[in-house]
C-alpha positions as CSV (number, residue, x, y, z in Angstrom):
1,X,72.2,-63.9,-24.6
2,X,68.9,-63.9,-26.5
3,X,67.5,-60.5,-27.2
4,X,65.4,-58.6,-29.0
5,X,66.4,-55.8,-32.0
6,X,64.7,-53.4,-33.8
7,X,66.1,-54.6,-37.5
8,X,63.5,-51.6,-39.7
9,X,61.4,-49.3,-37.7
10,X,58.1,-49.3,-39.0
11,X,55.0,-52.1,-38.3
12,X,56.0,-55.2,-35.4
13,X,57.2,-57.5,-38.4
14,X,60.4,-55.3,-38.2
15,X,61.5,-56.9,-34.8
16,X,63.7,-60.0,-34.3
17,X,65.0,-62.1,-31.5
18,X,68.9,-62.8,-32.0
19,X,72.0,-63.7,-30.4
20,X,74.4,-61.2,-28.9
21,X,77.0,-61.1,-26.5
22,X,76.3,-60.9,-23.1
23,X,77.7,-57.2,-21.9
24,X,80.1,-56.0,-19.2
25,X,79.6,-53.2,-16.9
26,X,81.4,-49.9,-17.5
27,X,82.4,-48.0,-14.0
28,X,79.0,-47.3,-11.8
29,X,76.9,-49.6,-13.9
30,X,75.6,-53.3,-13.4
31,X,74.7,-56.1,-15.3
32,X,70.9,-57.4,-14.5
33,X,69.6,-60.8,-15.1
34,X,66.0,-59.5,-16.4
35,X,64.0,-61.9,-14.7
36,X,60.6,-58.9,-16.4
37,X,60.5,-56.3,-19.1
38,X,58.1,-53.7,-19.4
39,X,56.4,-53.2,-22.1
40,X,55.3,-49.3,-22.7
41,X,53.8,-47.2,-25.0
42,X,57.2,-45.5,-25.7
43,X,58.2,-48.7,-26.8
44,X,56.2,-48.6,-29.6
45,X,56.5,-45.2,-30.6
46,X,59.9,-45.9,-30.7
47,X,59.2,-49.1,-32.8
48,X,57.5,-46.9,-35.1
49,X,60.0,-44.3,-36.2
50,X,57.8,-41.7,-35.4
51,X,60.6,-40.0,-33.0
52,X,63.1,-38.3,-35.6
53,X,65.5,-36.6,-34.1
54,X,67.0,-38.5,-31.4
55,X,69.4,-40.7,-32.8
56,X,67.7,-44.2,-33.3
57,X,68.8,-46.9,-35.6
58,X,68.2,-49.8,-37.0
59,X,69.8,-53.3,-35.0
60,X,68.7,-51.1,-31.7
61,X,67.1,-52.8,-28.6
62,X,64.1,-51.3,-27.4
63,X,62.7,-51.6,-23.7
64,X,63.9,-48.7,-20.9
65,X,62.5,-50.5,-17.7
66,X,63.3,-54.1,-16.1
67,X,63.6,-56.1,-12.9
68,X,65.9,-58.8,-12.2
69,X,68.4,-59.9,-10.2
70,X,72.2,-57.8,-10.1
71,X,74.4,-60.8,-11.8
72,X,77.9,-58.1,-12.5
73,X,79.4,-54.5,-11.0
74,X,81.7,-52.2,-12.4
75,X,84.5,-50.6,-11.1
76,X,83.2,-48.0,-8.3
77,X,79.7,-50.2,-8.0
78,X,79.8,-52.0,-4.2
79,X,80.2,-55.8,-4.7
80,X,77.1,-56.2,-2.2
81,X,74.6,-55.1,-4.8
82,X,75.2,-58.5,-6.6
83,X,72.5,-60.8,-6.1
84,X,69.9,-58.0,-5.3
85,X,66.7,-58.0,-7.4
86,X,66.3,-54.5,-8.5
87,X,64.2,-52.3,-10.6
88,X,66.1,-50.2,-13.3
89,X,65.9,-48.3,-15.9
90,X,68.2,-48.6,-19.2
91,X,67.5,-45.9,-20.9
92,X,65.8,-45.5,-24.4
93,X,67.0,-48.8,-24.9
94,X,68.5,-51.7,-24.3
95,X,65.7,-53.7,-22.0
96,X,64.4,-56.3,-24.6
97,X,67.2,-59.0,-23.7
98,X,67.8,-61.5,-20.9
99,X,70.8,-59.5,-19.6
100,X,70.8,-55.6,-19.6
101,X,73.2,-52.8,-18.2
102,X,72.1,-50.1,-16.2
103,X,73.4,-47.2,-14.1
104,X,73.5,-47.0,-10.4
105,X,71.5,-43.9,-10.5
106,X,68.9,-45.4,-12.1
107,X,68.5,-48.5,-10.4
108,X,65.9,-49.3,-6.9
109,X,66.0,-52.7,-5.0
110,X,62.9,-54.2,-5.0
111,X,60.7,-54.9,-1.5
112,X,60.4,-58.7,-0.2
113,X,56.8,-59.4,-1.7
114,X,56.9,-56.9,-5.1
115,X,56.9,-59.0,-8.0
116,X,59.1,-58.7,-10.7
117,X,55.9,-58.3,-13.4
118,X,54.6,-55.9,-11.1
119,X,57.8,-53.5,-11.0
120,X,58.1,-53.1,-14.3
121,X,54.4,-52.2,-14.5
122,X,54.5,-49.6,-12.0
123,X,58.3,-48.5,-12.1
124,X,58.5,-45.5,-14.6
125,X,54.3,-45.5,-14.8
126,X,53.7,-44.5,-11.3
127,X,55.8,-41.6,-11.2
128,X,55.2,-40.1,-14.0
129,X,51.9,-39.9,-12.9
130,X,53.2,-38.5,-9.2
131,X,55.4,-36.0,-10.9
132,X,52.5,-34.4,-13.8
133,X,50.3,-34.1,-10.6
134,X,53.2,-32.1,-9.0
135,X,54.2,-30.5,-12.3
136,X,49.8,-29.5,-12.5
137,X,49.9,-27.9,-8.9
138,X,46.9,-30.8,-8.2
139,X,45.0,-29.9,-5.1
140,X,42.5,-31.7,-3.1
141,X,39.1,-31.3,-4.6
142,X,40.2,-29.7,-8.4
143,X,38.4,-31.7,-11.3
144,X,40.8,-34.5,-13.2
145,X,40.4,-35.6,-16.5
146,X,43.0,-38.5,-17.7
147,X,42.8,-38.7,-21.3
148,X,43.9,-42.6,-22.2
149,X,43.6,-44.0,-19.2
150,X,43.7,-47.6,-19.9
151,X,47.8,-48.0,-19.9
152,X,49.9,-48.2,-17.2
153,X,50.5,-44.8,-16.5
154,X,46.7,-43.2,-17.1
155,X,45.8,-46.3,-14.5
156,X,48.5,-44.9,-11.8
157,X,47.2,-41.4,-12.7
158,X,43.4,-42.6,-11.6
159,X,44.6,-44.4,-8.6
160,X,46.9,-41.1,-7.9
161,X,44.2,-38.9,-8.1
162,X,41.5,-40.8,-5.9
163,X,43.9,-40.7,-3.2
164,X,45.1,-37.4,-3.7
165,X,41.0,-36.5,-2.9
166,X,40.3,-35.1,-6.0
167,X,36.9,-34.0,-7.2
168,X,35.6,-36.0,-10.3
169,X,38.3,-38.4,-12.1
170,X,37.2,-39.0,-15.4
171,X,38.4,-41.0,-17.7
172,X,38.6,-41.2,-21.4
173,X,38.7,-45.0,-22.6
174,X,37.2,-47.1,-25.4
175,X,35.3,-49.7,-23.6
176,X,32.0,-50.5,-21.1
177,X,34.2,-52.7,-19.8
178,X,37.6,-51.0,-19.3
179,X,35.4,-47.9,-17.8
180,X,33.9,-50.4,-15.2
181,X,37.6,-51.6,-14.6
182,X,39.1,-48.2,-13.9
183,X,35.6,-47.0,-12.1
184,X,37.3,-49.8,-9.4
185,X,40.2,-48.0,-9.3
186,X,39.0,-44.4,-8.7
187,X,37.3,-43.1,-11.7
188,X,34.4,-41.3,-10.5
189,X,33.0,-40.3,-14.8
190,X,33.9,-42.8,-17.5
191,X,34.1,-41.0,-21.4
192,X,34.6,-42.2,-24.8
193,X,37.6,-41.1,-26.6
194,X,36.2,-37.9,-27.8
195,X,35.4,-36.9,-24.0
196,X,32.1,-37.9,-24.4
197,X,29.3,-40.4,-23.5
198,X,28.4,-39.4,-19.8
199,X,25.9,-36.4,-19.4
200,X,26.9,-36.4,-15.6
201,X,30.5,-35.5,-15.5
202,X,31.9,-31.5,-15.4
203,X,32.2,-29.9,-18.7
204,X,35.6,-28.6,-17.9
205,X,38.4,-29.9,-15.4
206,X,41.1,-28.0,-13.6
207,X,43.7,-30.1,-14.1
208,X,44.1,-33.0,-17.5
209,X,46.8,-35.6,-18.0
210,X,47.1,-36.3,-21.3
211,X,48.7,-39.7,-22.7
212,X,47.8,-39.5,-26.2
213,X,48.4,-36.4,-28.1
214,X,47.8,-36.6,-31.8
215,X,45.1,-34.9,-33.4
216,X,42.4,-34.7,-31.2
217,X,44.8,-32.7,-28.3
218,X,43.5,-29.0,-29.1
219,X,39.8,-30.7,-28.7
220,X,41.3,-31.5,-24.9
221,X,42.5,-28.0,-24.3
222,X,39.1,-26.6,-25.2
223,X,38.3,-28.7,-22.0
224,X,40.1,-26.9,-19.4
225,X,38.5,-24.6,-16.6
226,X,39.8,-21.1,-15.9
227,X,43.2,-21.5,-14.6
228,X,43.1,-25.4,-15.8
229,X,46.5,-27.1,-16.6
230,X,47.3,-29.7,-19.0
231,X,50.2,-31.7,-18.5
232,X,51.1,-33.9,-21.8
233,X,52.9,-37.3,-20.7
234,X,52.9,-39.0,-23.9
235,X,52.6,-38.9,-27.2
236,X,50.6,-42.5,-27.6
237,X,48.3,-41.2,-30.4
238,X,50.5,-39.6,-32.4
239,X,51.7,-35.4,-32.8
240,X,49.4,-33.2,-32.1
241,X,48.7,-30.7,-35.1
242,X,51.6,-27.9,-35.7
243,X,49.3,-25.5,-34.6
244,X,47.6,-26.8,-31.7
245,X,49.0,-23.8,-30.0
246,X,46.5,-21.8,-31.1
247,X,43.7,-23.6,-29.3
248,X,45.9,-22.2,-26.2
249,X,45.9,-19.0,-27.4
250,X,42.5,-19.1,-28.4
251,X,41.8,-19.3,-24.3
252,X,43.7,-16.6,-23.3
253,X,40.8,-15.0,-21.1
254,X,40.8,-18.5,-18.8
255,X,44.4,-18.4,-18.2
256,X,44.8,-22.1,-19.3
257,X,48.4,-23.4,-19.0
258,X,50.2,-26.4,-21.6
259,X,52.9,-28.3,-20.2
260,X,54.9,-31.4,-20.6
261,X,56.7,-33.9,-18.1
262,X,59.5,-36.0,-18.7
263,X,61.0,-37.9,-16.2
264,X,64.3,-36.7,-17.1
265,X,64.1,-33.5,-15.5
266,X,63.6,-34.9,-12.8
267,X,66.5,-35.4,-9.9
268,X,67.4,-38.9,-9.7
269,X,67.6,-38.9,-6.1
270,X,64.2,-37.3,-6.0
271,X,62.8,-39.8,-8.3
272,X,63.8,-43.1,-6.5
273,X,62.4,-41.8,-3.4
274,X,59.2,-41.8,-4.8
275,X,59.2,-44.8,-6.6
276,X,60.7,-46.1,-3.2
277,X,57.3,-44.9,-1.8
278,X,55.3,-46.5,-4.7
279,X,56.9,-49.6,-4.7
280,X,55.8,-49.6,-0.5
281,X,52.3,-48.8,-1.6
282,X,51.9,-51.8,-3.9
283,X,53.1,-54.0,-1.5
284,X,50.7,-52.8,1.2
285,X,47.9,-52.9,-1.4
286,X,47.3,-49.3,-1.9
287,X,48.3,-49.0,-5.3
288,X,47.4,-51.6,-8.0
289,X,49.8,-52.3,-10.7
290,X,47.6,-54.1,-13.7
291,X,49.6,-56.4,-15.4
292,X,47.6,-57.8,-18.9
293,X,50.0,-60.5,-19.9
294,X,52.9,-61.8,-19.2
295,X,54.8,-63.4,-22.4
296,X,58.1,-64.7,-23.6
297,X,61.0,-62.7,-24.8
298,X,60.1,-64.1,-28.6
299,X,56.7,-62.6,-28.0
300,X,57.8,-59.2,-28.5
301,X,56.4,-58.5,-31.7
302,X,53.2,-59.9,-30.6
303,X,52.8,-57.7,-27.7
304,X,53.6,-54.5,-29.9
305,X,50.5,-56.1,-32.0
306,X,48.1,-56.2,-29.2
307,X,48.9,-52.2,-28.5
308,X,48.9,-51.5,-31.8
309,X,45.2,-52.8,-31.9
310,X,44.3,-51.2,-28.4
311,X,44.3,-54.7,-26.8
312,X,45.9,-54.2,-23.6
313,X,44.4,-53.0,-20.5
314,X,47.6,-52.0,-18.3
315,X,50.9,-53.5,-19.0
316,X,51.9,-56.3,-21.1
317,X,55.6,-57.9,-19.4
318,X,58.3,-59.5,-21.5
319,X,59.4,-62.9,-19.0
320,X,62.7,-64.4,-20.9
């Protein structure tokens, strides 16, 4: 099978498309036939190196999220799921290839009418969206800011939040354009990067979720009402400074709260029910997955480009 590795972490020139053995199930896994890849912002962080600690190497393959049909099953895996199109998850690797392994517990079958592009757009986006709200405490009628809002998840966070009836949704984004895009999606406030750029929307918001990070995060907590919560979902833009903490502490009088959500902690059951739900929604139209582009497996290195330069507006898919 053609796939693609990771051969020196570092700029997109460090990926290649190469030749590897098709793999075999292990007991309660399954082959797919990736018929769409998701492309994410993890990806590239990944890509870059920027994630020391947990145990990537060079000649990895990138990609956690595809859709396809189920081609193999391993021992304890019911023959029936082969020739089901499913969603799944592969981990924090592994998805850049025309055949990938996944777990049972971290697969969903796909609705009649959900495209393959559009899974993978909305398949770990969408939830992590639902599940900072949850982790935020979001009522209806609390102020939401989502900081980077032009990617797949801050777009589900906007759509999540207009339905949720919250108050204001701003967004932070770096175009007229893209802010008249997510306005059609929810947004109520559209704001530069810096959280700036429109006199009309609140000063402070109860509730922020935050896909960047990097240096401009502490800027972001000085943004939150009494009792606001920040939920950090990414890490798009970088670290945030070593002491960011201290523009938490800094607050101490408005009872701000930091957190972070990873999918991981997370119950699996739990978590395909509600991407069950999502996946529903999309078909019926009330959620939107945006997909930007939808390019060949050798294009890989061309679609970490286009996010690298802040090109894409949603989700680019990998189609081998």
């Amino acid at each position: 099978m053609r796939t693609v590795i990771i051969r020196a972490f570092g700029d997109p020139d460090g990926m290649d498309v190469i030749d590897r053995p098709s793999p075999a199930p292990a007991p309660g896994e399954v082959v797919i036939r990736t018929e769409a890849i998701g492309v994410g912002g993890v990806d590239a962080v990944i890509r870059r190196g920027t994630l020391g600690g947990y145990g990537f190497s060079a000649g990895m393959i990138p990609g956690s999220e595809v859709a396809g049909i189920v081609t193999a099953a391993g021992e304890g895996v019911d023959g029936a799921w082969i020739g089901r199109r499913v969603w799944a998850f592969t981990g924090t690797g592994g998805g850049y290839a025309e055949e990938a392994v996944a777990r049972m517990d971290d697969i969903s079958e796909l609705p009649a009418g959900l495209p393959s592009a559009d899974a993978v757009t909305l398949g770990s986006a969408a939830p992590v969206a639902h599940f900072a709200y949850e982790h935020a405490h979001l009522r209806a009628g609390e102020t939401v800011l989502v900081r980077g809002a032009s990617g797949s998840i801050g777009i589900a966070a906007v759509e999540l939040a207009a339905r949720a009836a919250a108050g204001a949704v701003a967004v932070t984004t770096s175009s007229a354009e893209r802010g008249k895009r997510l306005r059609s999606l929810g947004a109520t406030h559209v704001l530069d990067r810096a959280g700036t750029g429109d006199e009309t929307a609140p000063g402070v918001f109860d509730v922020i979720i935050d896909i960047v990070g990097g240096p401009g995060l502490p800027s972001f907590i000085q943004r939150l009402a009494p009792n606001g919560r920040l939920v950090a979902v990414g890490v798009v833009g970088g670290y945030p400074p070593a002491d960011f903490g201290t523009a938490i502490l800094g607050a101490f009088q408005r009872s701000i709260s930091f957190g972070t959500l990873s999918l991981s902690t997370i119950p699996r059951a739990e978590l395909a029910h509600v991407r069950t739900e999502q996946f529903a929604a999309a078909v019926r139209g009330e959620i939107h997955p945006v997909v930007h582009d939808i390019m060949p497996l050798d294009g890989a290195a061309d679609a970490h480009r286009r996010m690298d330069a802040g090109e894409v507006f949603g989700r680019i898919v990998l189609a081998p």
